[in-house]
C-alpha positions as CSV (number, residue, x, y, z in Angstrom):
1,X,49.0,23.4,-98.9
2,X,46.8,25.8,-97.2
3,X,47.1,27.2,-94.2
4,X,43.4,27.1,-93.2
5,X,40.7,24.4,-93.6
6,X,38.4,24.7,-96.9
7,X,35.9,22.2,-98.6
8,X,34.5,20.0,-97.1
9,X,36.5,20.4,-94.0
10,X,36.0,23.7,-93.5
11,X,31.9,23.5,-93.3
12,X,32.8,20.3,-90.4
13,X,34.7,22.6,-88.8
14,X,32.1,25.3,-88.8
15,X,29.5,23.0,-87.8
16,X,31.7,21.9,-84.7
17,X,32.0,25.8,-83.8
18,X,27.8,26.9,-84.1
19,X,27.5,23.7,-82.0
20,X,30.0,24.3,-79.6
21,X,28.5,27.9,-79.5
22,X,24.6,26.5,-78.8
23,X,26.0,24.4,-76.0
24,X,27.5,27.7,-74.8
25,X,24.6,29.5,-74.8
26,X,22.2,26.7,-73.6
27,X,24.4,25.8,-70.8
28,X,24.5,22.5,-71.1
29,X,28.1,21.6,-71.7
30,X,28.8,18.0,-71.0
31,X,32.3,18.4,-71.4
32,X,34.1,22.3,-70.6
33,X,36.8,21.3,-72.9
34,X,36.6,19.4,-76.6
35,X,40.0,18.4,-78.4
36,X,39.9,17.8,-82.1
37,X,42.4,16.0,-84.3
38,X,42.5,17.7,-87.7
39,X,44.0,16.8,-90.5
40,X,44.3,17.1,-94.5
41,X,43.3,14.5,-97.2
42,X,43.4,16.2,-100.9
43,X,43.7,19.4,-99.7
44,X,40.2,19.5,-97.5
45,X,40.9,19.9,-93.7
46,X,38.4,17.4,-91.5
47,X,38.5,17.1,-88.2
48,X,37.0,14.3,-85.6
49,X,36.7,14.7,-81.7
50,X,39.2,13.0,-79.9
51,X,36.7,11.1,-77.9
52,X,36.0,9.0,-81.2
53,X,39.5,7.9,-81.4
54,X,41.2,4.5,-80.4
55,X,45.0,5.5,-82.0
56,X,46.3,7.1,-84.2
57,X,48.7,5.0,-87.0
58,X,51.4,5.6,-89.6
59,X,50.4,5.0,-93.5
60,X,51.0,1.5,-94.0
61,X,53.4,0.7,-96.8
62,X,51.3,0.1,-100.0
63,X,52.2,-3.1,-102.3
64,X,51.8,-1.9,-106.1
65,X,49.8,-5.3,-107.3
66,X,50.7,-6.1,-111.4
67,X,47.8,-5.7,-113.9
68,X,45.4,-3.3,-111.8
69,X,44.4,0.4,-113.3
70,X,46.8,3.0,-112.3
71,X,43.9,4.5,-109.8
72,X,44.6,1.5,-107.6
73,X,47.5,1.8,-105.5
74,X,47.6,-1.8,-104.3
């Protein structure tokens, strides 16, 4: 697992910094302080701003369903 984002994550992330950075030099913050929750799904880091979130929930437990292609988990 690695210990920094990369993929696809990794250019959100970067985006969320230059435009952090433009609000910083335009001066037109509307909030001094952004939280991000980031996390990893196949070994890309993403990350989405905590204002977009309701809650945050456990996997569910996932029901294998007979006759289906391996590919779907249930």
């Amino acid at each position: 697992m690695p210990d920094f984002p990369t993929g696809p994550g990794k250019k959100i992330l970067d985006q969320v910094h230059r435009t952090q950075q433009d609000q910083l030099a335009s001066e037109t913050i509307d909030f001094p302080h952004q939280q991000y929750l980031s996390f990893l799904l196949n070994e890309d880091w993403y990350g989405l701003s905590v204002y977009h979130l309701v809650e945050v929930l456990p996997p569910p437990k996932i029901t294998r369903v007979p006759s289906v292609p391996d590919h779907i988990l249930g």
